[in-house]
C-alpha positions as CSV (number, residue, x, y, z in Angstrom):
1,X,115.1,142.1,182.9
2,X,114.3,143.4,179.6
3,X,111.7,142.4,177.2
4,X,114.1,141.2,174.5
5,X,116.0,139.1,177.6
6,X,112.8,138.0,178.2
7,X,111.8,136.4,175.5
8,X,114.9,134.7,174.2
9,X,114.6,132.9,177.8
10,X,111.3,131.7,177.2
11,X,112.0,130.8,173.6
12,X,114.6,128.6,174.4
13,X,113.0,127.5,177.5
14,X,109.6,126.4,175.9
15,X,110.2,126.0,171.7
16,X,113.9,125.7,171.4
17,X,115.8,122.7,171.0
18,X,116.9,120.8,174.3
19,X,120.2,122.4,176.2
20,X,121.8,119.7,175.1
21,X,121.4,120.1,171.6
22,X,124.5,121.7,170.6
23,X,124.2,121.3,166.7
24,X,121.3,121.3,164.0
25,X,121.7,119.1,161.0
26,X,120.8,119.0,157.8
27,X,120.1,115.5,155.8
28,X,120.5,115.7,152.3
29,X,121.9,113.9,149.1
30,X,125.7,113.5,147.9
31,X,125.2,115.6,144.7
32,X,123.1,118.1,146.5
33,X,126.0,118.9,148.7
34,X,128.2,119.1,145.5
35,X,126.2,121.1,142.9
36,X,124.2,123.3,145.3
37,X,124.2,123.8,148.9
38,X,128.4,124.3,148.8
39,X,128.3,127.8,146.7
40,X,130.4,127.1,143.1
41,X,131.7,131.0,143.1
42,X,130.5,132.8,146.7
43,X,130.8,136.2,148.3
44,X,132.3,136.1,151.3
45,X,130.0,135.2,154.1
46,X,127.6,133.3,151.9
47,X,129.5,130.1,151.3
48,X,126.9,127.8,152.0
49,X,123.3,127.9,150.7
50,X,119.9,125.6,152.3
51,X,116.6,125.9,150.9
52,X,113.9,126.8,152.7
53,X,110.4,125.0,151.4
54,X,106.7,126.9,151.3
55,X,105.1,125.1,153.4
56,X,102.3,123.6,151.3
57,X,105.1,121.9,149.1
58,X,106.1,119.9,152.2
59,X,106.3,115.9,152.2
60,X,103.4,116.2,154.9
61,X,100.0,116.8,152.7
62,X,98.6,118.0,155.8
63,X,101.6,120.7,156.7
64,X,100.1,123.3,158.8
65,X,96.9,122.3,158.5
66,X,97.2,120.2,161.6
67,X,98.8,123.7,163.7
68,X,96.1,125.8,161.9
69,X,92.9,123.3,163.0
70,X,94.5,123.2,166.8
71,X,94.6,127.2,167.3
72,X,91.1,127.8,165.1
73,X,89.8,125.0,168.4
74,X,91.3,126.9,170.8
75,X,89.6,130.4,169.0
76,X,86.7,129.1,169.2
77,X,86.6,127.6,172.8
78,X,88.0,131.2,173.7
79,X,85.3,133.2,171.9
80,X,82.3,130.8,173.2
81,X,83.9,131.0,177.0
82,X,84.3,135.2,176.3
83,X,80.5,135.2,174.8
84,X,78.0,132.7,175.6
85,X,75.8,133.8,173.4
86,X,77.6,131.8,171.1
87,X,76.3,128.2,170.3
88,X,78.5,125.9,170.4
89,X,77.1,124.4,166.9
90,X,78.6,127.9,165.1
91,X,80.5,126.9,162.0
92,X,84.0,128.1,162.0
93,X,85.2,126.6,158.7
94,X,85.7,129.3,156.8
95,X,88.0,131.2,159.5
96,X,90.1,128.1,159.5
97,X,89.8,128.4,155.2
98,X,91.4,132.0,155.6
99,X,93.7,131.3,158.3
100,X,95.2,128.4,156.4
101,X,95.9,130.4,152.5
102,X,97.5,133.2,154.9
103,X,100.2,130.0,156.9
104,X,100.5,127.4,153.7
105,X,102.6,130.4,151.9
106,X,105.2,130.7,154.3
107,X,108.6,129.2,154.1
108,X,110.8,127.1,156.2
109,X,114.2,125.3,156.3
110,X,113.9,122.4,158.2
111,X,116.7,120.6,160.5
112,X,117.0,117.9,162.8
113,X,117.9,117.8,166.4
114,X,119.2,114.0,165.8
115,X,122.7,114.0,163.3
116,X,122.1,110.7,163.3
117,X,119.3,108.7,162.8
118,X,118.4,106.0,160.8
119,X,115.3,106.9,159.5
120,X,116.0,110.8,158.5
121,X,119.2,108.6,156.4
122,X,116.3,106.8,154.6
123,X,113.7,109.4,154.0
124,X,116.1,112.2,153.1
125,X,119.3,111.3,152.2
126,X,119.2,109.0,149.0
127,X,118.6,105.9,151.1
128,X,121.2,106.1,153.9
129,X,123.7,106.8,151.3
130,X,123.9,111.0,151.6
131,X,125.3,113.0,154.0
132,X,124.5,115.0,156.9
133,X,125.3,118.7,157.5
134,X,126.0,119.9,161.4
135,X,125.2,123.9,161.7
136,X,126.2,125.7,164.6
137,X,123.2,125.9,166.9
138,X,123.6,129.2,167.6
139,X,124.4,130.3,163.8
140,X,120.9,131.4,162.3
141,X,122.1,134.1,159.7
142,X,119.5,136.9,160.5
143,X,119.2,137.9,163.9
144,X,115.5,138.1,162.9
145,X,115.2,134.8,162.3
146,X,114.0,132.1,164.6
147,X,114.8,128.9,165.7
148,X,111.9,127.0,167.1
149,X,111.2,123.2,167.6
150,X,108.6,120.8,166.6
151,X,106.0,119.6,168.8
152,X,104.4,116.2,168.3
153,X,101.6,116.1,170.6
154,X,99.4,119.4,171.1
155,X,98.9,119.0,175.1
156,X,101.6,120.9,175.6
157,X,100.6,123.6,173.7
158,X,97.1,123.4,174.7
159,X,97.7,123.9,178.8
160,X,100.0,126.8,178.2
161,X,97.4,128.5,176.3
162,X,94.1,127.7,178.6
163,X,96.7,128.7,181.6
164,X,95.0,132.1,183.3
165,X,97.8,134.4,184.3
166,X,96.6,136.3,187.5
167,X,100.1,136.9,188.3
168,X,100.7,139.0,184.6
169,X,103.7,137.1,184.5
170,X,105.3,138.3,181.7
171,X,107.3,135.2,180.5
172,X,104.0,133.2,180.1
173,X,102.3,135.9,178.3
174,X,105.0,135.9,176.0
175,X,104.7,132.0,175.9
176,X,101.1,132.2,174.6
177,X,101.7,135.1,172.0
178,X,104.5,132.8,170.5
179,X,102.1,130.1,170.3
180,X,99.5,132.0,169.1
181,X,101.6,133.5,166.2
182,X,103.4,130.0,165.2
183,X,102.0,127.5,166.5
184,X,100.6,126.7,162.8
185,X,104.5,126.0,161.9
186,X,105.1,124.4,165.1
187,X,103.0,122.0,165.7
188,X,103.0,118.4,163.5
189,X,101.6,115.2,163.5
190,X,102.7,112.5,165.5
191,X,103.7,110.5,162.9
192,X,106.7,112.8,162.4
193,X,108.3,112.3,165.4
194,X,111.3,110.9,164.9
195,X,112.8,113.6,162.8
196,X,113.3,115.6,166.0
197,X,112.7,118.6,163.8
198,X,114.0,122.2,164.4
199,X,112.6,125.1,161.9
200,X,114.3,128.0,160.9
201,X,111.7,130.4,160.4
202,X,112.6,133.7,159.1
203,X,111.3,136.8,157.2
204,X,112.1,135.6,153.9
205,X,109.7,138.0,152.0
206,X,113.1,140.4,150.3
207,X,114.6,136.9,148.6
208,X,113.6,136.0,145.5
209,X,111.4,132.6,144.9
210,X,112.8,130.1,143.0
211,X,111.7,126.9,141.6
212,X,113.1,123.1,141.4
213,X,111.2,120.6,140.1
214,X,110.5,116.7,141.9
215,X,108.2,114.1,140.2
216,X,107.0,116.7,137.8
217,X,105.5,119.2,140.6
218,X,107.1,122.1,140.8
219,X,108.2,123.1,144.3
220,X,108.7,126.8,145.4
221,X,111.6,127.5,147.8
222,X,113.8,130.6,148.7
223,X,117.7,130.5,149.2
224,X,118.9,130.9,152.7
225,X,122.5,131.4,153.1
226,X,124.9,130.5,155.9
227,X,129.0,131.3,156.2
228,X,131.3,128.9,156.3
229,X,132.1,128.8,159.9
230,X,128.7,128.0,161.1
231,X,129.6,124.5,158.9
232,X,131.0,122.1,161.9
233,X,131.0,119.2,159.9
234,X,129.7,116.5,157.6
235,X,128.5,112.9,158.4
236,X,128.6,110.4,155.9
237,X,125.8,108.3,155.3
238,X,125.8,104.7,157.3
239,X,125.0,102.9,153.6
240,X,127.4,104.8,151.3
241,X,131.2,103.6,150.5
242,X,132.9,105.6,153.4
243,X,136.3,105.6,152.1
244,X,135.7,106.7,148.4
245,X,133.2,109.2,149.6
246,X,135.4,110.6,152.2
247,X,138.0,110.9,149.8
248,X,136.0,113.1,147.1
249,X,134.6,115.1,149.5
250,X,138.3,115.7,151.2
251,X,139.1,116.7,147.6
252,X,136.4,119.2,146.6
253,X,136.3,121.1,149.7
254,X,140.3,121.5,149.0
255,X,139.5,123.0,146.0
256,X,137.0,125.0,147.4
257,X,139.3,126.3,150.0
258,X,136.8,124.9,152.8
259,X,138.1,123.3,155.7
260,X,135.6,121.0,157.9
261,X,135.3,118.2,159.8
262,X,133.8,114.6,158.1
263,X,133.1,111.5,159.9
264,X,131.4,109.0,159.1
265,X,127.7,107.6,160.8
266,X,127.8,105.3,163.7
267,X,124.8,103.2,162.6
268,X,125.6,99.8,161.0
269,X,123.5,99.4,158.1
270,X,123.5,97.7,154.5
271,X,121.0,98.9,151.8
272,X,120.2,95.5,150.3
């Protein structure tokens, strides 16, 4: 088995969405779909464009903070096991300072493994009255890029790393490396649970930043875009008029020469 075999196994074995989890999705507005994310004038391949956030612009205020804290703990507990001749009072605070101004700049799209769910409609989609965008699981647009899920609780992460492998088993050494290096971006707080969240994380470092603006902040994101076929279809929000906005959607993506799938969400809801 070769390395590269390797470690898509234990990526999609340990961090990647469930097997079945066919689709990622996308929760958005109505006239973010229309003036944005479906390209007015593409280039072949690049019909649809998602933005991916930097991190510390992220509705969590404590976005990869709470990954950063976990792996500076398990640094330390490593380092006082490897040398006890360190006290157990040293102060790591400013290696956790550093490590977090080198994480909060990175960017990420963010998905969800649920196409849906009532709450993602409410936080993210204009009130349950947006839409819902299905990608192709398997349709990241950089074979660099990865595809890694959100953990909720750190216990998990925290017996893979403490694990001792006497057997140099290759698969959990790789586990542990991947931890080491993301776990920052992978790990949230519980509170977020229920978006069921999948990250594309990429190297995003040769696209240009731009800037929208939300509440007066200005919030830095890059442009990540995807072809048309890895577009499966488009779920109408449970509170929106279903009919009328079936019917405008059929109509621009005529024009647009797009051809995809919309249906409308199973979730009975009124937005009183």
């Amino acid at each position: 088995m070769t390395r590269k075999s390797i470690f898509a196994d234990f990526v999609d074995k340990y961090f990647g969405p469930t097997t079945d989890v066919k689709s990622f999705y996308h929760y958005t507005t109505l006239d973010a779909l229309c003036n944005g994310i479906i390209v007015t004038n593409p280039i072949e391949g690049q019909e649809f464009c998602l933005r991916a956030t930097r991190c510390d612009f992220m509705n969590d205020p404590n976005e990869v903070k709470y990954g950063v804290k976990f792996l500076c703990k398990h640094f330390e507990q490593l380092a006082i096991r490897k040398n006890p001749n360190i006290s157990p009072e040293t102060d790591f605070s400013d290696y956790e300072k550093e490590m977090y101004k080198q994480w909060k700049i990175r960017y990420i799209l963010s998905l969800s493994a649920n196409g849906d769910s009532l709450p993602m409609w409410n936080a993210y989609a204009n009130q349950a009255t947006g839409v819902a965008i299905e990608l192709n699981r398997f349709g990241s647009p950089n074979d660099k890029d990865l595809v890694l899920r959100c953990f909720y609780d750190d216990a998990e992460l925290k017996k893979i790393l403490i694990s001792d492998n006497k057997s140099n088993d290759e698969r959990l050494s790789y586990i542990q490396r991947i931890i080491t290096m993301h776990a920052p971006l992978m790990l949230k707080h519980p509170a977020y649970k229920y978006e069921e969240e999948i990250r594309l994380i990429g190297l995003f470092n040769d696209k240009p930043t731009k800037v929208r603006y939300k509440n007066g902040v200005s919030i830095p994101y890059k442009e990540i875009f995807f072809k048309k076929e890895q577009i499966l279809s488009i779920t109408i929000g449970p509170a929106a008029d279903s009919i009328k906005v079936k019917k405008l959607l059929e109509t621009f993506l005529k024009e647009k020469g797009l051809k995809i799938t919309i249906k409308k969400s199973n979730i009975p809801y009124r937005n009183l």
